[in-house]
Residue frames as a rotation matrix with the C-alpha (Angstrom) as fourth column:
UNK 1
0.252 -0.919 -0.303 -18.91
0.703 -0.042 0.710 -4.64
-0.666 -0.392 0.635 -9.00
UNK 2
0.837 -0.144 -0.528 -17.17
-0.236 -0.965 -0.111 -1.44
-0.493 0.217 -0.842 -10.60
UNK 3
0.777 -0.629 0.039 -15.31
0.414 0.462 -0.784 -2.04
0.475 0.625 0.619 -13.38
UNK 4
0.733 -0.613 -0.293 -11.30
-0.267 -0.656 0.706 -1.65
-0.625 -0.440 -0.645 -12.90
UNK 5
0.819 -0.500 -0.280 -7.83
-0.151 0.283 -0.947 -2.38
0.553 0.818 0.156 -13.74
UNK 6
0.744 -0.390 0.542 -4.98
-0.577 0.031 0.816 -3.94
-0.335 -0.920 -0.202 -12.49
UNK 7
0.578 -0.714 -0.395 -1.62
-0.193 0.351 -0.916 -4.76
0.793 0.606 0.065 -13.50
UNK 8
0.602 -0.633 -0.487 1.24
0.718 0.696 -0.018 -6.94
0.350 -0.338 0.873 -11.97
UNK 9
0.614 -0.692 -0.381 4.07
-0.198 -0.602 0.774 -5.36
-0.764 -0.400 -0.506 -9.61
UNK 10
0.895 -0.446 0.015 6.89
0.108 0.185 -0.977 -4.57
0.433 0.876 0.214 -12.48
UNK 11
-0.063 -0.858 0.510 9.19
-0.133 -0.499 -0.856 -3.54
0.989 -0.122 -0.083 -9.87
UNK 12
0.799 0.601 -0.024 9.69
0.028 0.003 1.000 -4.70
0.601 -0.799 -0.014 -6.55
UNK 13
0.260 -0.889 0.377 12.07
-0.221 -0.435 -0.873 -4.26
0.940 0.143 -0.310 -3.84
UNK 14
0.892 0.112 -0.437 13.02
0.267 0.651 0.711 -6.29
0.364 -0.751 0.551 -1.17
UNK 15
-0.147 -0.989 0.002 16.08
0.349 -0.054 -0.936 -4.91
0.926 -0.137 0.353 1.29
UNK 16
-0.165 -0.017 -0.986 16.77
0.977 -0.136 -0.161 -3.52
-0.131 -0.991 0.039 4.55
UNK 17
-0.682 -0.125 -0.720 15.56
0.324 -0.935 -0.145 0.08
-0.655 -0.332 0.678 5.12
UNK 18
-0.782 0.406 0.474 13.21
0.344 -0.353 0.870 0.10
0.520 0.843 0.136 2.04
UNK 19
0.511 0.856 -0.078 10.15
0.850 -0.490 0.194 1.70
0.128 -0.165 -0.978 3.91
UNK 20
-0.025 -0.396 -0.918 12.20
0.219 -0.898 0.382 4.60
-0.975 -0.191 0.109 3.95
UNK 21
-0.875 -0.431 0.222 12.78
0.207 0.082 0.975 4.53
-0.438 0.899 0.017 -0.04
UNK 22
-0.461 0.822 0.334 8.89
0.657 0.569 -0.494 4.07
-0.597 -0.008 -0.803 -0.25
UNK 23
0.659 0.733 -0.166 7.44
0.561 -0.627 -0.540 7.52
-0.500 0.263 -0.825 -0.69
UNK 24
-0.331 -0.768 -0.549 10.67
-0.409 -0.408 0.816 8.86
-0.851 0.494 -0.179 -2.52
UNK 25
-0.901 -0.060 0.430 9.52
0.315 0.591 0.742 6.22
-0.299 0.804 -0.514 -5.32
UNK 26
-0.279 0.895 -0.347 6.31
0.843 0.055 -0.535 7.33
-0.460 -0.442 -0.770 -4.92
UNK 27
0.311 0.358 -0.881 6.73
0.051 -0.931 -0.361 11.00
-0.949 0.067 -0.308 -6.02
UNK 28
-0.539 -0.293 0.790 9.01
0.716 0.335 0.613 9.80
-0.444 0.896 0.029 -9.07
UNK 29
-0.744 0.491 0.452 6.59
0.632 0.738 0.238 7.97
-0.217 0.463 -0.859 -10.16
UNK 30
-0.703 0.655 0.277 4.35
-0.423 -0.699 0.577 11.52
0.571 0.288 0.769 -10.30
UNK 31
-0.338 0.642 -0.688 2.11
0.787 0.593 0.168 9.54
0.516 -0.485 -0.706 -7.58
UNK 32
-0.610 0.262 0.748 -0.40
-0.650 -0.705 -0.283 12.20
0.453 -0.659 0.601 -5.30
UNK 33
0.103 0.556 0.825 -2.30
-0.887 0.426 -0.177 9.68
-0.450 -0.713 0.537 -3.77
UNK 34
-0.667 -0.745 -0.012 -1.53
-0.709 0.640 -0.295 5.69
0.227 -0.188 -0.955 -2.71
UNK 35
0.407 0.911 -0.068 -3.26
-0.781 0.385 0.491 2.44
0.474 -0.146 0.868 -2.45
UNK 36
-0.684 -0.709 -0.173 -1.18
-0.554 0.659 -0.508 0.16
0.474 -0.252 -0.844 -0.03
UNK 37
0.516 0.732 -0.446 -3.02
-0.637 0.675 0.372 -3.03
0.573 0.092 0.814 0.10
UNK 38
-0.626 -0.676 -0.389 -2.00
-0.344 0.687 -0.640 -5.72
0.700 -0.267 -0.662 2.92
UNK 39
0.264 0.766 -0.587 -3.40
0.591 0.353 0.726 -7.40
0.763 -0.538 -0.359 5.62
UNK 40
0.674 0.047 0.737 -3.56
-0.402 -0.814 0.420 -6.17
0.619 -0.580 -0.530 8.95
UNK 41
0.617 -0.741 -0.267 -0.61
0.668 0.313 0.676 -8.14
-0.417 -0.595 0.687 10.81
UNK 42
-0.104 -0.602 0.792 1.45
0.807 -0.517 -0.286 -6.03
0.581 0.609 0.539 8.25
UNK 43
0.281 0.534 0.797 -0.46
0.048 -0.838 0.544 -2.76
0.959 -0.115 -0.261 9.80
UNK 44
0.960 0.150 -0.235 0.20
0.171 0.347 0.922 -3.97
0.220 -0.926 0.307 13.54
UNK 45
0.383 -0.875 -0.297 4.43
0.915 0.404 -0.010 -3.93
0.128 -0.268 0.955 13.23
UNK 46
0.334 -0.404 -0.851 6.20
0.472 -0.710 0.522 -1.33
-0.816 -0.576 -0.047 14.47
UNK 47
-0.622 -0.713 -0.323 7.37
0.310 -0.604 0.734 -0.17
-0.719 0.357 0.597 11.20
UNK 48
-0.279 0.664 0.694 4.30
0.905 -0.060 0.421 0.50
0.321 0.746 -0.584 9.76
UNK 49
0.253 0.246 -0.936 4.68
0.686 -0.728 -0.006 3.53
-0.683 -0.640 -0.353 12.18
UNK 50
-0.397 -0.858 -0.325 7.25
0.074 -0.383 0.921 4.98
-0.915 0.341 0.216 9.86
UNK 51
-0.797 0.094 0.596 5.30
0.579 0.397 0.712 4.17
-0.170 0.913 -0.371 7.18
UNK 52
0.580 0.814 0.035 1.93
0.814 -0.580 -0.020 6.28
0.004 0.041 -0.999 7.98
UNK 53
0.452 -0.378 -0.808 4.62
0.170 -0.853 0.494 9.11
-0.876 -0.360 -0.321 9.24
UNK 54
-0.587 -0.795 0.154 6.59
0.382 -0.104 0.918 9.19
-0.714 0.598 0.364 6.00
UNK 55
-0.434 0.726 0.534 3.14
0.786 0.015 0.619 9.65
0.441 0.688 -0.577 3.48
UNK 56
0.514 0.599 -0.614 1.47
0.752 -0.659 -0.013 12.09
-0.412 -0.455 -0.789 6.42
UNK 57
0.282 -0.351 -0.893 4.57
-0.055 -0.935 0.350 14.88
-0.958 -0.049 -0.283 5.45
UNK 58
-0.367 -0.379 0.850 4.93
0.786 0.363 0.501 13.50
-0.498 0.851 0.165 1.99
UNK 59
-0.533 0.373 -0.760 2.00
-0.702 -0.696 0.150 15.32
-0.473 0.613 0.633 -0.14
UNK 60
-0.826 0.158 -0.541 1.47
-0.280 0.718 0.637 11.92
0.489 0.678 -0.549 -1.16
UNK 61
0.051 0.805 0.591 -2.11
-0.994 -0.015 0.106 10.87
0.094 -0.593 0.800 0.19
UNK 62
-0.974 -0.207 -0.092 -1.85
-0.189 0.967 -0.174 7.22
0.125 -0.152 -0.980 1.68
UNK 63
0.069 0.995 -0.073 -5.11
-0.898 0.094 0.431 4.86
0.436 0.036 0.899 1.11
UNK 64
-0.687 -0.439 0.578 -4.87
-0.703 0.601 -0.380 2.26
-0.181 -0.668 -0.722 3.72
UNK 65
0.541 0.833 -0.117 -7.07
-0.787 0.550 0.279 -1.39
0.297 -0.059 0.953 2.93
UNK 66
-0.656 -0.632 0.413 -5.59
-0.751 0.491 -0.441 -3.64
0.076 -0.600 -0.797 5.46
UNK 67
0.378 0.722 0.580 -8.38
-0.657 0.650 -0.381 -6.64
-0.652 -0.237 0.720 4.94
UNK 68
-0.200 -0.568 -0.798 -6.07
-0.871 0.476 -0.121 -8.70
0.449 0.671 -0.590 2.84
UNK 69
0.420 0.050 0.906 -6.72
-0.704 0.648 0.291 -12.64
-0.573 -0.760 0.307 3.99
UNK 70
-0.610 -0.773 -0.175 -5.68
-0.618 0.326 0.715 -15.64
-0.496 0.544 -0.677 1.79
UNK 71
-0.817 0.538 0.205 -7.86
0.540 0.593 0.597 -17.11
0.200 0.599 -0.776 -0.28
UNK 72
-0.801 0.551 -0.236 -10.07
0.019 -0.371 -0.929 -14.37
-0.599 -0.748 0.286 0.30
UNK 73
-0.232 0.833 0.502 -13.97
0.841 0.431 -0.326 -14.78
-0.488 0.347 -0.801 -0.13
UNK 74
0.069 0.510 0.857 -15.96
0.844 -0.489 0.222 -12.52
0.533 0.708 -0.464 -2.65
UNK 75
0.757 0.640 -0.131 -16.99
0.603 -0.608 0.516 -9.75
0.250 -0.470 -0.846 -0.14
UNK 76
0.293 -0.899 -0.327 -13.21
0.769 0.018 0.639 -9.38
-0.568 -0.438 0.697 0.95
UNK 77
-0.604 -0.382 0.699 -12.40
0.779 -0.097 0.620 -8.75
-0.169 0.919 0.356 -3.06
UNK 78
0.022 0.685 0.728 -15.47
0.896 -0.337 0.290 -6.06
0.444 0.646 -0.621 -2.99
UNK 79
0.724 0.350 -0.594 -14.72
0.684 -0.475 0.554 -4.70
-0.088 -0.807 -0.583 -0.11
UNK 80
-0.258 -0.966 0.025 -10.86
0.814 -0.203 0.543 -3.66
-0.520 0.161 0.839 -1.59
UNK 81
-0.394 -0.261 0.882 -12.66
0.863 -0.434 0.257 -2.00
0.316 0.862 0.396 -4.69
């Protein structure tokens, strides 16, 4: 496995309309390219449309790993890094 690093969400945001709010925070933050980690039921809803479309005209490059499961097995966890 490839070493890494990973720190805790310090900041999170939970409201109506926030996938709009998404890539604005993003550029702030001085961000050119994204790792948005979920599973794929996330990926499947209709507002994840909005979400690829908002990052596509952003500048911001979106990395998509949509293999999130729960309790997930080793391979899952390698497959992320």
């Amino acid at each position: 496995m490839q070493p890494f690093s990973f720190a805790t969400a310090a900041h999170l945001i939970c409201e109506p309309g926030s996938v709009q709010r998404l890539v604005p925070l993003c550029q702030a933050w001085g961000a050119r390219s994204v790792v948005l980690v979920t599973d794929a039921g996330i990926v499947r809803q209709d507002f994840f449309t909005e979400v690829r479309s908002a990052f596509a005209n952003s500048g911001v490059a979106l990395h998509l790993f949509d293999g999130v499961v729960a309790g997930a097995p080793e391979h899952v966890i390698s497959n992320a890094a």
